[in-house]
C-alpha positions in Angstrom: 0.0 0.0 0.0 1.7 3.2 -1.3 -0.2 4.9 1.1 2.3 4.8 3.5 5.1 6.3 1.9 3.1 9.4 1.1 1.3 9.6 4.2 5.0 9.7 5.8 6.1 12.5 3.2 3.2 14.5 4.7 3.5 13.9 7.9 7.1 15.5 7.1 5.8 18.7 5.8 3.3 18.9 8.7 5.9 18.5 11.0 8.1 21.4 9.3 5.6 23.6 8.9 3.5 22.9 12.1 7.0 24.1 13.8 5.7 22.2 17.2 1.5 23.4 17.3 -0.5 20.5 17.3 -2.2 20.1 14.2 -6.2 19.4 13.8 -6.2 19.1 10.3 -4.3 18.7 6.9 -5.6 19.3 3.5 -3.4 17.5 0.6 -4.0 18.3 -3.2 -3.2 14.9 -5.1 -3.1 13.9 -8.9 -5.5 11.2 -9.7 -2.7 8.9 -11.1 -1.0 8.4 -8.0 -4.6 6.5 -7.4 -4.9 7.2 -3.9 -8.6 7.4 -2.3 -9.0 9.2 1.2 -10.0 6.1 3.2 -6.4 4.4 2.8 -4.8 8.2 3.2 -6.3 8.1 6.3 -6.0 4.7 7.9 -2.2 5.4 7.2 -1.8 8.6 8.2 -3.2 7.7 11.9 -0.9 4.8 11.9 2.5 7.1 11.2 1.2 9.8 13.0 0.7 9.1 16.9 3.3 10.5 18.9 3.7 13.7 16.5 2.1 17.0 16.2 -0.5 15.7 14.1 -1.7 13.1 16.6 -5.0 12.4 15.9 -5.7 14.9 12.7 -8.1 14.2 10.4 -6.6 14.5 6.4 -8.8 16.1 3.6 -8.0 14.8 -0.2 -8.7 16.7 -3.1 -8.2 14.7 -6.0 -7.0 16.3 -9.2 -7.4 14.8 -12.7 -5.1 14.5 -15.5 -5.6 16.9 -18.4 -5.7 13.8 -21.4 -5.1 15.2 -25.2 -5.9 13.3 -28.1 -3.1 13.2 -30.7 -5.5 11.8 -33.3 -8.5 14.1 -33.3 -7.2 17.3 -30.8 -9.9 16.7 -27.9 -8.8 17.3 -24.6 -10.3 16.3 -21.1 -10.2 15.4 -18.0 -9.3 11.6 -16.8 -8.7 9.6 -13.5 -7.3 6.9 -15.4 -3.4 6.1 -16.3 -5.1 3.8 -19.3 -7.4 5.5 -20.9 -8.6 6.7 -24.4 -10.1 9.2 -26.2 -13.9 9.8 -25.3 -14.0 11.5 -28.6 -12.7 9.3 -31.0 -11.9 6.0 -29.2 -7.9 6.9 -30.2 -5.0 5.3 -27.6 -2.8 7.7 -29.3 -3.0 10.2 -26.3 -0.8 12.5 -24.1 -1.8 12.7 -20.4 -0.4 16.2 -18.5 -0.5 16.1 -15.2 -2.6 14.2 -12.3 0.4 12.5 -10.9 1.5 15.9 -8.2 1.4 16.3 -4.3 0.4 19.2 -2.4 0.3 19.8 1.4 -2.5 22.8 0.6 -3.1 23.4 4.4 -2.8 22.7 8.1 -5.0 23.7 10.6 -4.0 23.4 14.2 -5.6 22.7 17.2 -7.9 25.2 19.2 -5.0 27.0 21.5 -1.9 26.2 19.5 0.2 30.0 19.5 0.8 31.7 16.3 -3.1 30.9 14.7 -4.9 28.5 13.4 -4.2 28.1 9.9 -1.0 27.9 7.6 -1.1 27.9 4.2 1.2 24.7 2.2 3.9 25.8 0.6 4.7 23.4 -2.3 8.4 24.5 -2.5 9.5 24.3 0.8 7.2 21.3 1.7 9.4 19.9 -1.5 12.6 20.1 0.5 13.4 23.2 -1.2 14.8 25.8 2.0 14.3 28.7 0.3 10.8 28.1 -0.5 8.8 30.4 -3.1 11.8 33.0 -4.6 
């Protein structure tokens, strides 16, 4: 179960950007070709997160689809799946953009934690990129 491994990577970002608050709640942007469904996102993120800031924390998942692009007729739309054709012309000839990113979009921390109660993702930084946005 991939799940695991990506529920760890958040749990990483929390951690940085939670900078010791306890955290209530997370909100992670996913592509739909990494095929993971909340249920599993959440069952492992409460088993790599007791102990941590985000003991207990309910995850939200917003599930973005891949832009697909027919090379045979031009049609492009949106798709969940890693195998599939044009809906306009039944082509396999197709280019899929995206749907396969991760996003920590937000945290929001527990009634009492110092410094507020929301902090915005930051996709760089939450990348291991230090400097974060230039």
């Amino acid at each position: 179960m991939h799940e695991f491994g990506i529920a760890e990577a958040v749990l990483d970002a929390v951690e940085r950007r939670a900078e010791g608050r306890r955290v209530k709640r997370v909100r992670v942007r996913a592509g739909a070709l990494l095929r993971i469904t909340g249920p599993a996102l959440d069952q492992a993120f409460a088993l790599v997160s007791p102990g941590t800031v985000a003991d207990g924390a309910t995850v939200d998942l917003v599930v973005v689809p891949a832009q697909l692009i027919c090379r045979s007729c031009g049609r492009r739309e949106e798709t969940s799946d890693a195998l599939a054709v044009c809906g306009g012309c039944g082509s396999t000839d197709i280019d899929l953009q995206g749907g396969d990113g991760l996003v920590l979009e937000s945290i929001r921390m527990a009634e009492g934690s110092q410094g507020g109660t929301h902090v915005p993702g930051n996709s760089r930084r939450d990348r291991g990129d230090p400097a974060g946005p230039s």
